[in-house]
Backbone bond lengths (Angstrom), bond angles and torsions (degrees), N, CA, C in turn:
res aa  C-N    CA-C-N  psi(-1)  N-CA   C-N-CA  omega(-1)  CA-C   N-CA-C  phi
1 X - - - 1.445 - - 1.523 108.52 -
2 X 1.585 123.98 144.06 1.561 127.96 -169.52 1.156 89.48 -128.81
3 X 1.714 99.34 121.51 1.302 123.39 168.78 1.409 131.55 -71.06
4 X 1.435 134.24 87.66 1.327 115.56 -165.52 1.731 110.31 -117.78
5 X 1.079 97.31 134.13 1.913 101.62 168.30 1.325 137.48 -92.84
6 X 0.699 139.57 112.02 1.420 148.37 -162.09 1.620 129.33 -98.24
7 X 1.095 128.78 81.14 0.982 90.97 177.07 1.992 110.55 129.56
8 X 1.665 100.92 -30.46 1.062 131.93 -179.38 1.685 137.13 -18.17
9 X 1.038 134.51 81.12 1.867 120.47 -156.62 1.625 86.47 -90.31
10 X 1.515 121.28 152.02 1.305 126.98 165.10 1.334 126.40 -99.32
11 X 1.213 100.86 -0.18 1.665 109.71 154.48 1.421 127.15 -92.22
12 X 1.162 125.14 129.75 1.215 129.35 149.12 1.089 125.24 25.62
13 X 1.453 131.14 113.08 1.642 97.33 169.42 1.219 118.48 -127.34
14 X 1.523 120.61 2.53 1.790 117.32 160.99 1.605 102.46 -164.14
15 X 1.076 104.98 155.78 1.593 123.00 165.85 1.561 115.59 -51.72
16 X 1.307 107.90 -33.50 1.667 112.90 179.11 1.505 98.15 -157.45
17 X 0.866 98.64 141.39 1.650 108.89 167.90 2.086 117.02 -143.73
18 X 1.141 102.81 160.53 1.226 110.23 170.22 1.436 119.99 -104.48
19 X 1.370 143.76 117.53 1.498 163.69 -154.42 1.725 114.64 -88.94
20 X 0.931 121.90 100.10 1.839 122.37 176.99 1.735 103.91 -112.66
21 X 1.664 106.87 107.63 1.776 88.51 173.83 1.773 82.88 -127.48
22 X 1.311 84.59 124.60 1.548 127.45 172.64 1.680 106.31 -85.16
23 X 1.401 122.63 99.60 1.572 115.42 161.36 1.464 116.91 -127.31
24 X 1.636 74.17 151.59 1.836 87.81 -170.24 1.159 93.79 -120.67
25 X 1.739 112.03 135.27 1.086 139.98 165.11 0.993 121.33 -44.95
26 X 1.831 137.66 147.88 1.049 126.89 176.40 2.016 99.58 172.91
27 X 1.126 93.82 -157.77 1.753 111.85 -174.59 1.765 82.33 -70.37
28 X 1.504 90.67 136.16 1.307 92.32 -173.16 1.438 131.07 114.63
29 X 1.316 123.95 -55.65 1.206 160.59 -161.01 1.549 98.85 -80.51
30 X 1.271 132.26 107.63 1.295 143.61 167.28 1.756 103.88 -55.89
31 X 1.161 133.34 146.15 1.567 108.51 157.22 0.587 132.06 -116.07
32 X 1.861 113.91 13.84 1.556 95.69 161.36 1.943 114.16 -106.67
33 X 1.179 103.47 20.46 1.216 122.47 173.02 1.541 118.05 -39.60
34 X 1.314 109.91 121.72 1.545 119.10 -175.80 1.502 108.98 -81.63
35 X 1.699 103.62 119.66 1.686 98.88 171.11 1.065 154.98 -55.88
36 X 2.023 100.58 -25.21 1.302 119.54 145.47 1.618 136.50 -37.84
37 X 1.533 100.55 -20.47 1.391 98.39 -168.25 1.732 124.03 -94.04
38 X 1.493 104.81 10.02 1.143 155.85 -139.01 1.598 99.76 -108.92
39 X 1.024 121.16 -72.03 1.147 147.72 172.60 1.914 111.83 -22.16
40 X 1.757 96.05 -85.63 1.202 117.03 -157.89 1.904 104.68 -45.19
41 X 1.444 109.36 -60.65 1.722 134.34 -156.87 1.863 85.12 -49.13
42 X 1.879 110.50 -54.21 1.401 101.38 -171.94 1.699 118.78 -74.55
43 X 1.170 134.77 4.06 0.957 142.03 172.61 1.786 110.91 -102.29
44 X 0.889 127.96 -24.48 1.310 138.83 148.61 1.433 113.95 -59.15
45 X 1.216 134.72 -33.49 0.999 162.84 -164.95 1.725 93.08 -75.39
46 X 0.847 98.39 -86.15 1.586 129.65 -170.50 1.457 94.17 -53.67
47 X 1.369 144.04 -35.30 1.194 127.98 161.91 1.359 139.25 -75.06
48 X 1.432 93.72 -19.61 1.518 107.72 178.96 1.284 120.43 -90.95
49 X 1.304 114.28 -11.31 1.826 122.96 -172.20 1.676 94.42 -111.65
50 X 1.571 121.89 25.72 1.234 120.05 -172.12 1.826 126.71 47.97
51 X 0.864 139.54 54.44 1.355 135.23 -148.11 1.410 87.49 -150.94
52 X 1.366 130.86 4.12 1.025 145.21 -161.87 1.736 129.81 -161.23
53 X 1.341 120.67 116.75 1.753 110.58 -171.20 1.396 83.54 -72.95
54 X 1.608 126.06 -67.11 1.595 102.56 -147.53 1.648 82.11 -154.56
55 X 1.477 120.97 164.88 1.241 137.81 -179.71 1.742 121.19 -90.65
56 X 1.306 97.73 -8.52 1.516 103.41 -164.53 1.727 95.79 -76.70
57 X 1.464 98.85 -172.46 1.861 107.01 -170.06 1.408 105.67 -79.86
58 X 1.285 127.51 -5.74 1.448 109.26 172.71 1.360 121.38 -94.34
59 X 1.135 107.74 -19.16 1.881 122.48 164.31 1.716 126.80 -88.68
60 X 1.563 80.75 -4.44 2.069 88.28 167.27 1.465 76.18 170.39
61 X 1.525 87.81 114.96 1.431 132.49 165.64 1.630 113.79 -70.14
62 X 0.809 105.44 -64.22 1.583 115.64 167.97 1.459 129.09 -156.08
63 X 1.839 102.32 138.36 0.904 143.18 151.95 1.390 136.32 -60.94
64 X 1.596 118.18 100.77 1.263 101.99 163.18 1.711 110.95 -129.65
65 X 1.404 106.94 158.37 1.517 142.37 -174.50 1.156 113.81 -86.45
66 X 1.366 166.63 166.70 0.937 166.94 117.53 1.447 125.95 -162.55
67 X 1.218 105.17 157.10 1.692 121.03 -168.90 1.513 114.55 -117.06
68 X 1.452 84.98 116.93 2.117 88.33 -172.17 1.949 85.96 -116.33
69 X 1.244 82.13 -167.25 1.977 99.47 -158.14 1.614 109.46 -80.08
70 X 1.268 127.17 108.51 1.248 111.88 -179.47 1.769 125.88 -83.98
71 X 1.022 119.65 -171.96 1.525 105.11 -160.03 1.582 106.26 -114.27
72 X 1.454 99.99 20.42 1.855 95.31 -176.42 1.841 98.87 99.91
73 X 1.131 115.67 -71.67 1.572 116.97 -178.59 1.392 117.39 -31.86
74 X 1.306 95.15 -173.88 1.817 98.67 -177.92 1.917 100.51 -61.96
75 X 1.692 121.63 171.14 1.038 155.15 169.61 1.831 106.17 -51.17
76 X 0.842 122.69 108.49 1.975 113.54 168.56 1.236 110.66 -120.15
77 X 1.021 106.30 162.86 1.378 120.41 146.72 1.324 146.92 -143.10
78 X 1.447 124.28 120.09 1.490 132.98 -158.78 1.586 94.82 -79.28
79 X 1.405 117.34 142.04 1.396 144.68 137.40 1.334 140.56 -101.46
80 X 1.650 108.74 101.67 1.393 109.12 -169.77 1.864 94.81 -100.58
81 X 1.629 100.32 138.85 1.773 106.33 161.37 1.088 109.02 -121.33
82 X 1.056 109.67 119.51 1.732 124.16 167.80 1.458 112.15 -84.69
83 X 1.299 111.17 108.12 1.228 122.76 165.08 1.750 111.77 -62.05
84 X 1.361 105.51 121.28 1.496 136.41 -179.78 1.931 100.46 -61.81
85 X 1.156 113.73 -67.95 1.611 135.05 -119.84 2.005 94.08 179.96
86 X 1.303 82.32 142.32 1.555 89.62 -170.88 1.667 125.65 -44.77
87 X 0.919 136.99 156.28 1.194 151.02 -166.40 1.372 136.24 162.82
């Protein structure tokens, strides 16, 4: 699977936010691959490229995972941040 970002600001972008990663299956895509595992690498992610104060539950309340329909193509994955509170 090829990781690509789109779109990317390197600042900060809220005090808390809420996390949606949307993946679609595809070339790439193990199937019996656990969605949980999904999670952690992009939230690590998100702290280390600053885009993020901290990963714990008071700086993103919640996380969700989910699997929508992919189109045949390679494996992606969308990242939505919901800004909490200004940032």
């Amino acid at each position: 699977m090829t990781a690509r970002v789109a779109g990317v600001r390197s600042a900060l972008i809220g005090d808390r936010v809420n996390i949606v990663i949307s993946v679609m299956p595809g070339k790439g895509w193990r199937k019996g691959r656990d969605l949980d595992n999904v999670a952690k690498p992009i939230l690590d992610w998100s702290v280390r490229s600053g885009l993020l104060i901290d990963d714990d539950w008071e700086h993103v309340p919640s996380v969700c995972v989910r699997m929508v329909a992919g189109n045949g193509g390679p494996a992606q994955v969308v990242v939505t941040y919901e800004v909490l509170n200004g940032g």
